[in-house]
C-alpha positions as a printed Julia matrix, in Angstrom:
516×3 Matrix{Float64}:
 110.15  109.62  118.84
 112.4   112.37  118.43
 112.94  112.35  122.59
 113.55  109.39  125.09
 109.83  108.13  126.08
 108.75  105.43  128.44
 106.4   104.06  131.21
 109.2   103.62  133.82
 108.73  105.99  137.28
 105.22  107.25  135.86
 103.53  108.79  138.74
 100.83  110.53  136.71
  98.55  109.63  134.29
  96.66  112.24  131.72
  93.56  110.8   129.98
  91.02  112.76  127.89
  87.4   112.64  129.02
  86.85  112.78  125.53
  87.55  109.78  123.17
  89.79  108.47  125.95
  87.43  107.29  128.61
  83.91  108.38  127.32
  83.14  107.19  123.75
  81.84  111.33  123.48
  84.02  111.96  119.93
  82.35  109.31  118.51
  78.77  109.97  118.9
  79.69  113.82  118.86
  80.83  113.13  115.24
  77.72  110.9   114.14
  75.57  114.03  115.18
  77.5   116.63  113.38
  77.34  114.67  110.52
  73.4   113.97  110.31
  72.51  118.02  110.78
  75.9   118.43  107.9
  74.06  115.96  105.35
  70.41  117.78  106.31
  72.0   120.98  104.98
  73.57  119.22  102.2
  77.7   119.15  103.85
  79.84  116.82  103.75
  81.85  115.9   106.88
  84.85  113.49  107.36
  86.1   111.59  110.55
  89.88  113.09  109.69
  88.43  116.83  109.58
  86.54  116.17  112.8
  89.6   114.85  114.57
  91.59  117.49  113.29
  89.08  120.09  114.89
  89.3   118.61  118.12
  90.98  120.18  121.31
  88.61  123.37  122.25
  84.85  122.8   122.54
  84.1   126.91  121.71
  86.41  126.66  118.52
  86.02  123.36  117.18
  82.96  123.92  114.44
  84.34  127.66  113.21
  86.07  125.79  110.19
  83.28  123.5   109.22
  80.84  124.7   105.89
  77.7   124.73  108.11
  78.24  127.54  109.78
  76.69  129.25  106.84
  73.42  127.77  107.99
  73.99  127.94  111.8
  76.07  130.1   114.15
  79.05  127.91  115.95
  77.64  128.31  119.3
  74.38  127.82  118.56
  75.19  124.21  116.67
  77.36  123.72  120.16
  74.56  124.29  121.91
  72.8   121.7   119.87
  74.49  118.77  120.28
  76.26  118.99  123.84
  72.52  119.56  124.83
  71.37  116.47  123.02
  74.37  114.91  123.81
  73.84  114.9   127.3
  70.52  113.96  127.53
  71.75  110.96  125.65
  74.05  110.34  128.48
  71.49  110.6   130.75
  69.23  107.96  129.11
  72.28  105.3   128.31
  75.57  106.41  130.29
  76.99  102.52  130.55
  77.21  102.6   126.99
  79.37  105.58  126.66
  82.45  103.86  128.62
  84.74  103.2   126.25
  86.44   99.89  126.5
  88.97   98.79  129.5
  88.16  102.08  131.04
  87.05  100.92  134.56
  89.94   98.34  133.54
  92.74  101.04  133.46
  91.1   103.16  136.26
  91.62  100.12  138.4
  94.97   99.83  136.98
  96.36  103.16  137.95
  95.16  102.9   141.35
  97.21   99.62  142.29
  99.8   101.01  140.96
  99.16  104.62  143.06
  99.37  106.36  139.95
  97.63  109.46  140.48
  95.12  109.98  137.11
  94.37  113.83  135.56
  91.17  113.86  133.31
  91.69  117.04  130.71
  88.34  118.02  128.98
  87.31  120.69  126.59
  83.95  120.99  128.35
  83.66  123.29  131.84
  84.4   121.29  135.13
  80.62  121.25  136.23
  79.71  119.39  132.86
  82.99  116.85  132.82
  82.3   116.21  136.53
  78.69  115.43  135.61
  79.37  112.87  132.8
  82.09  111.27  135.12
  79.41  110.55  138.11
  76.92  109.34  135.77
  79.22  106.68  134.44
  80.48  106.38  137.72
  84.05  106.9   136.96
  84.93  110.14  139.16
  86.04  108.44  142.83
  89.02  107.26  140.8
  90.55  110.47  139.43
  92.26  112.75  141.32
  92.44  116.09  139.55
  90.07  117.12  136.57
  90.77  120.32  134.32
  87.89  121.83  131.92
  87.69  124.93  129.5
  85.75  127.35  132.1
  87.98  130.04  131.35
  89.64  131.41  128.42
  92.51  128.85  128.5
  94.27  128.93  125.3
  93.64  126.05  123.36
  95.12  122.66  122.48
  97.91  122.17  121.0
  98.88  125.15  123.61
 100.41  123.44  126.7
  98.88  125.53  128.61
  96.12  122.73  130.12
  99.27  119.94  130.32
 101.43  122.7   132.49
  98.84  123.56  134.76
  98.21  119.78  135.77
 102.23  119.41  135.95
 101.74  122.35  138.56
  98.88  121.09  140.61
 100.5   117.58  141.22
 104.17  118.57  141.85
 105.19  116.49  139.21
 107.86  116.54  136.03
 106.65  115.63  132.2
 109.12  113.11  132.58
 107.47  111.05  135.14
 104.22  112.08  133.03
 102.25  110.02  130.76
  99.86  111.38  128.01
  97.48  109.04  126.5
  96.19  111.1   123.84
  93.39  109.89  121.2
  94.11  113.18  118.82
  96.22  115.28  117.24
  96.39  118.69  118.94
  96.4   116.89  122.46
  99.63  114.72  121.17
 101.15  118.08  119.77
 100.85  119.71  123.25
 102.21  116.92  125.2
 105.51  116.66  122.64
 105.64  120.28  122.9
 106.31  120.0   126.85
 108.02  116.57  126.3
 106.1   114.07  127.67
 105.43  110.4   127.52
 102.42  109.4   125.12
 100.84  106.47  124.51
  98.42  107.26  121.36
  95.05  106.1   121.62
  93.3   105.39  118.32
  89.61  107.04  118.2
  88.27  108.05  115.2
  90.77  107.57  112.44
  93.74  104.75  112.78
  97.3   106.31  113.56
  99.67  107.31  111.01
 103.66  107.58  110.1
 103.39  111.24  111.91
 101.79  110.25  114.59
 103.85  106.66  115.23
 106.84  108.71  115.16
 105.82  111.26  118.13
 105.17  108.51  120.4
 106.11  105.54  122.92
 103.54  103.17  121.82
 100.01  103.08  120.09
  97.2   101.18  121.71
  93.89  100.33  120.09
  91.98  100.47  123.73
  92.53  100.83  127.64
  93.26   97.43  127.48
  96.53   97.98  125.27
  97.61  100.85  127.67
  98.18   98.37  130.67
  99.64   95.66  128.29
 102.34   98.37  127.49
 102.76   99.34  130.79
 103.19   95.74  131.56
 105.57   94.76  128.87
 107.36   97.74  127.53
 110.27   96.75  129.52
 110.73   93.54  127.55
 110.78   95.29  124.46
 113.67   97.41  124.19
 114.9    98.7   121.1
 118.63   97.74  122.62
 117.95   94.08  121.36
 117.46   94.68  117.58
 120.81   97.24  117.87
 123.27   94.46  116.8
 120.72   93.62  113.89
 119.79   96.74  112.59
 123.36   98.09  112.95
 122.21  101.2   115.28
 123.39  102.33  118.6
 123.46  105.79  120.86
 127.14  105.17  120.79
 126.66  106.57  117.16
 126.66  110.06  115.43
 123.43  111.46  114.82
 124.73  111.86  110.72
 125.86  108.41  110.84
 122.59  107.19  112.77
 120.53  108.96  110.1
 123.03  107.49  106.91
 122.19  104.06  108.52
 118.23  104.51  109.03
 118.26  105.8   105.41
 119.91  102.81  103.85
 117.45  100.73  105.93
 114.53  102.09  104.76
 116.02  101.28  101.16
 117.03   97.85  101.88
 113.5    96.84  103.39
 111.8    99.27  101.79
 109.17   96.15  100.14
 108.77   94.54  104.26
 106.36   96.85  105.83
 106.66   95.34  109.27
 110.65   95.31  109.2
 110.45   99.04  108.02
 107.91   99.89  111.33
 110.92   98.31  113.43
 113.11  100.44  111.57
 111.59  103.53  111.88
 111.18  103.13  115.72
 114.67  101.96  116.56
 115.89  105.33  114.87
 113.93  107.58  117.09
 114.98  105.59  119.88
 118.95  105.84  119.35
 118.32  109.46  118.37
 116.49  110.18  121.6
 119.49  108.21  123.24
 121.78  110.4   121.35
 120.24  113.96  122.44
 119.87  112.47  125.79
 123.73  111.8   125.8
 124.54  115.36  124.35
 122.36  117.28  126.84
 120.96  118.93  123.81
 117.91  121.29  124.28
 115.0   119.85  121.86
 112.86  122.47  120.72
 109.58  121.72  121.24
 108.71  123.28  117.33
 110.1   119.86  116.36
 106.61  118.41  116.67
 104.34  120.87  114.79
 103.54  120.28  111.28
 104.91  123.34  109.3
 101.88  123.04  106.62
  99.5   123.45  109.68
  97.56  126.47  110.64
  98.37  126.14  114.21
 102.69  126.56  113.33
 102.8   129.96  113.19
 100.64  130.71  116.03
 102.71  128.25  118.44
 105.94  130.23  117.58
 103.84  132.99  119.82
 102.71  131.16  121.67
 106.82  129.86  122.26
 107.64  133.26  122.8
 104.86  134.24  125.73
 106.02  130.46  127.62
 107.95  133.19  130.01
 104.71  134.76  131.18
 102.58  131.81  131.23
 103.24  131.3   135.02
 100.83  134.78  135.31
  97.99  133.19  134.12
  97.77  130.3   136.74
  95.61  132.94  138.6
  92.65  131.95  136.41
  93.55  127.86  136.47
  90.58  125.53  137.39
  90.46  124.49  140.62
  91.88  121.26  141.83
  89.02  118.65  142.8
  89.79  116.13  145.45
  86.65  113.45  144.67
  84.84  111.07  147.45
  83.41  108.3   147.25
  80.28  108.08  144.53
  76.74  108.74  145.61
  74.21  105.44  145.71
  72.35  104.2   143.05
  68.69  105.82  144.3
  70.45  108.98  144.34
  71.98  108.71  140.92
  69.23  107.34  139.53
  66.64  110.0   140.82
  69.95  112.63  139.5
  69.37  111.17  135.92
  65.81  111.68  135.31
  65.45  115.47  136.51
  66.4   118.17  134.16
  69.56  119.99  134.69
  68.23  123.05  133.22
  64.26  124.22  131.92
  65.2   123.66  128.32
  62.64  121.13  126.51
  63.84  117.45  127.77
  63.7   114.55  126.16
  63.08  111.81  128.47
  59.27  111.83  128.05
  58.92  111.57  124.54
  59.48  107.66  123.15
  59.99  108.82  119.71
  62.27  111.4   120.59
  64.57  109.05  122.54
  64.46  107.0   119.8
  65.29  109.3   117.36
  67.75  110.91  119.39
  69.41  107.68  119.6
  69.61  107.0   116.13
  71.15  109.93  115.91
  73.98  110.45  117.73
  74.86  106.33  116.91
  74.77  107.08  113.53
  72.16  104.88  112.32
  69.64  107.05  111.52
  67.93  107.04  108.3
  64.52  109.08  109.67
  64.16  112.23  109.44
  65.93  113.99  112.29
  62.44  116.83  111.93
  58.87  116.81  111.83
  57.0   117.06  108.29
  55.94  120.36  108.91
  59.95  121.31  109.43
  61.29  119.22  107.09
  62.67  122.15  104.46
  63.39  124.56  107.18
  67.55  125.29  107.92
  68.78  124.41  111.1
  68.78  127.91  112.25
  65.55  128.5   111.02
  64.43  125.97  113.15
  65.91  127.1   116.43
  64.12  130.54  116.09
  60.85  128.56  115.73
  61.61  126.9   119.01
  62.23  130.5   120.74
  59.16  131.52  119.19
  57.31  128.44  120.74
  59.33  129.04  124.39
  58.24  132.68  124.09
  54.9   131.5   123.34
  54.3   129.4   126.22
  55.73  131.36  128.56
  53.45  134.3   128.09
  50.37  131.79  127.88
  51.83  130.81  131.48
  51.88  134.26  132.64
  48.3   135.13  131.57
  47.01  131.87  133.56
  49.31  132.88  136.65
  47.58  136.07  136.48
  44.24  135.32  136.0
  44.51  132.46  138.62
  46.15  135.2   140.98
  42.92  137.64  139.89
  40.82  135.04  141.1
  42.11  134.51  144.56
  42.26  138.12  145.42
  39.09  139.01  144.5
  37.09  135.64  146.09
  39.51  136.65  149.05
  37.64  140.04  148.93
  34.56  138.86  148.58
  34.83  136.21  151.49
  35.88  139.74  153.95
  33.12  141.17  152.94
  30.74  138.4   153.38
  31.94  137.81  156.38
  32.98  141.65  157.6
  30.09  141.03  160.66
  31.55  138.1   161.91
  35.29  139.38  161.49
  34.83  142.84  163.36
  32.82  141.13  165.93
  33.27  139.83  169.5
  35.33  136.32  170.26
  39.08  135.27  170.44
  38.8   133.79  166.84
  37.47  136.54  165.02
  40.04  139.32  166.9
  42.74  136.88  165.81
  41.32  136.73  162.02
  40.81  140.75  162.08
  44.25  140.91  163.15
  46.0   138.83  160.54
  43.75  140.38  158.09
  44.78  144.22  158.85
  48.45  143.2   159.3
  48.12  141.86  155.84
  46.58  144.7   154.37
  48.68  147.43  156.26
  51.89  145.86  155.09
  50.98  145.64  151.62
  49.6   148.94  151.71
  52.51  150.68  153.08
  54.64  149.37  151.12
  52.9   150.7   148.07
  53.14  154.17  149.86
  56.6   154.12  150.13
  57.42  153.06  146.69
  54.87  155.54  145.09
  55.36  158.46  147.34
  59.01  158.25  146.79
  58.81  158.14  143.02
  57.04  160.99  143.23
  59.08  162.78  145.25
  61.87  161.66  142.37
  59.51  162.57  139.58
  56.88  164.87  139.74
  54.48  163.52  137.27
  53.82  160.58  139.33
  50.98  161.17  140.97
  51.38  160.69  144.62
  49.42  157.24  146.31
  46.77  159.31  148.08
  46.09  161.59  144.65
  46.55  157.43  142.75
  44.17  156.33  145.14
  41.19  158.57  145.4
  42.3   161.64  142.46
  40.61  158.63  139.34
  37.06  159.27  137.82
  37.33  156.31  136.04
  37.72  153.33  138.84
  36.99  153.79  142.33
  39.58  153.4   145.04
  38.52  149.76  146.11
  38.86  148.74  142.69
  43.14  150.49  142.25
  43.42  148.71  146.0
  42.53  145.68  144.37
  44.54  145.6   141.49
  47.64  147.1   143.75
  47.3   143.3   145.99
  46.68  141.5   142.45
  49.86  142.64  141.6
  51.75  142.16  144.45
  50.52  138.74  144.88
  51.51  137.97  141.31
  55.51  139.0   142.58
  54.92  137.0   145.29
  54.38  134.3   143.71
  56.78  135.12  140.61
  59.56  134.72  143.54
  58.35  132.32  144.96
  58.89  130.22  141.71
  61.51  131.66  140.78
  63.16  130.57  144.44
  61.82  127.38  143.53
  64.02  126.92  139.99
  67.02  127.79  142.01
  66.52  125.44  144.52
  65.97  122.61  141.79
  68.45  123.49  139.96
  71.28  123.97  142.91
  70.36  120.4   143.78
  71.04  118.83  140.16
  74.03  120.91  139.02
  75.74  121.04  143.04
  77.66  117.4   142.01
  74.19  115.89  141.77
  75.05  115.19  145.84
  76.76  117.3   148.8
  76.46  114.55  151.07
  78.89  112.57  149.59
């Protein structure tokens, strides 16, 4: 630790939606991986982790790209992804979750959830788990935040809960996420994920846990495990100089160097006298400390140093802070998870699909992840081919709206005719029909005659709607009235759906429940 960390006086937590509460990295990773080894790439957990931090960014730098666009593999698997969800969202909880939730709140420890994905999506995985009544303020990539290991995210929740980084824990579970929260020194607790932690990453942080459960065992016992008690054994103390401190460490490291565990112990009583040291001189740490000069991201956080000044101008386009209630009931939920967030294809009616799907994304899949027919098409290749299907269908469901539209304008036609006696004829009934009939017609009509007479009067080559009506040799003008009400029928009823997809839609994606 090259700065004084702890758990003592936390009042907030940060946790990552990803990896940290949701097993999402995980299962995000097996995916990747089964399209990578379809199009012949290899793909490693350290490379994946590595990548982590921005969900618009985080495939640019893998070799498949060559066979599919970034956004378009994005698309792919969060898609997939959270169908999966949908179908099994208990077993996405990673373990002591609910454990440390619980934790935080008997201890009033107000808990941040930071997520690469946009609000509406993290929000969504949180109620489906049923993890959202206990966090307090959630912060996704809607806008063009820059991305981790930018403390851009990290600030912004300092901001929003009036708190310091020093009563601030991190529990981060990768790299760039531990980067920004040295960079704005805070506490961290590492969480292992993907890959086990290393010397670099030991060294940047209070404690490394293995699950939830470790984070409240540290929070529990930290205290009793002060570096101050191996001082007189390891001959190191803060009431050293930071050249005799590091002579010290040095012949240490030397003199244990074949006792692994004695050289962990070591190592972290060091960075604990030196952040007792720096503490003591009121030095100013420079955040740069913490990058990794062979990194790619060094050079740009030297800029990103240099703009820190200005950041404040930016809050403008911060997510909103959400205050959550209490979690809707289980009918509710439960009707939530089987509707369709959007009218893409869905995969809850299709066994095999499910199945496959599941294979998948757990990574034991040894199927093919396509049908025969698609087995030797790219991944892109096969994307188009599901446009071209979509495209497909939805003009086939045009022509049938149509025709069925046709067919109940022109029986409605035939029925006034039939019945044109009766209609025009004496009684309340028939005077109320005629009515409703003419009002009908009237409206329809003059609404053509204001659209086409005022084109015309715009452009004179459009004829005007008496010269549409009666100036054609080729149809008569029942037969251009008719098609005029086909075709306003067929908008009606095109908004009428269309009102209809909105309204379906509003109530999935609106927190899946206003009422509570």
């Amino acid at each position: 630790m090259f700065y004084k960390q702890t758990v003592d006086n936390i009042k907030v937590v940060i946790l990552s939606l990803d990896g940290g509460i949701l097993d999402l990295n995980r299962l995000r990773f097996n995916y990747l991986k089964k399209i990578c080894k379809i199009h012949n790439y290899d793909i490693t957990k350290e490379e994946f982790e590595k990548s982590l931090g921005n969900m618009q960014t985080m495939y640019n730098n893998f070799p498949i790209i060559k066979d599919i666009t970034p956004d378009d593999l994005n698309e792919l698997i969060e898609r997939d992804l959270y169908e999966y969800a949908k179908l099994k969202p208990n077993s996405l909880i990673k373990e002591g979750t609910e454990e440390i939730l619980q934790f935080f709140k008997q201890k009033n420890i107000k808990v941040a959830v930071i997520s690469s994905h946009k609000i509406k999506r993290a929000i969504q995985y949180l109620q489906l788990t049923r993890l959202y009544n206990h966090i307090d303020f959630i912060i996704g990539g809607d806008s063009n935040n820059p991305a981790l290991p930018d403390p851009y995210l990290l600030t912004t929740v300092l901001e929003q809960l009036n708190v310091t980084a020093e009563n601030t824990l991190v529990v981060a579970n990768y790299p760039s996420l531990l980067h920004a929260a040295n960079r704005k020194l805070m506490n961290v607790i590492y969480l292992t994920d993907l890959c086990p932690s290393n010397n670099s990453i030991t060294s940047r942080v209070f404690r490394v846990a293995k699950n939830n459960l470790e984070v409240i065992n540290i929070f529990l016992f930290a205290r009793y495990d002060s570096m101050e008690m191996y001082s007189p054994l390891l001959g190191m103390s803060s009431d050293m100089s930071v050249e005799t401190l590091e002579q010290t460490y040095y012949k240490l490291l030397e003199e244990y160097k074949n006792d692994s565990q004695l050289i962990d112990l070591v190592r972290d009583t060091y960075h604990y006298f030196l952040g007792e040291i720096l503490n003591k001189k009121s030095v100013t740490i420079n955040p740069l400390l913490f990058e990794d000069e062979d990194t790619d991201n060094y050079k740009k956080n030297l800029d990103s140093l240099k703009e820190d000044e200005t950041s404040s101008n930016k809050q403008e386009d911060l997510i909103k802070h959400f205050e959550f209630t209490d979690e809707s009931d289980d009918d509710q939920s439960e009707s939530v998870i089987k509707s369709s967030p959007t009218n893409k294809q869905v995969i809850g009616g299709d066994p095999k699909r499910i199945n496959e799907l599941m294979d998948i994304i757990n990574g034991t899949s040894v199927s093919k992840k396509y049908n025969e027919d698609d087995n030797n098409l790219p991944l892109s290749e096969t994307i188009i081919k599901d446009e071209k299907i979509t495209f497909t269908t939805k003009l086939i469901n045009f022509l049938y709206t149509l025709a069925i539209v046709s067919i109940v304008t022109f029986s409605g036609m035939i029925v006034y005719v039939a019945f044109e006696d009766f209609i025009c004829g004496p009684g309340i009934i028939a005077s109320i029909t005629k009515n409703i009939i003419d009002f009908y017609i009237n409206t329809i009509l003059s609404i053509y005659i204001f659209i086409i007479n005022g084109l015309h009067n715009l452009l004179s080559f459009i004829p005007s709607y008496n010269s549409l009506i009666s100036g054609n040799n080729f149809l008569s003008p029942l037969a251009i009235k008719l098609i005029l009400f086909i075709i306003f029928n067929l908008v009606i009823v095109y908004i009428i759906k269309f009102g209809s997809i909105l309204l379906k839609e509003g109530m999935v994606d609106n927190d899946y429940s206003t009422e509570n």
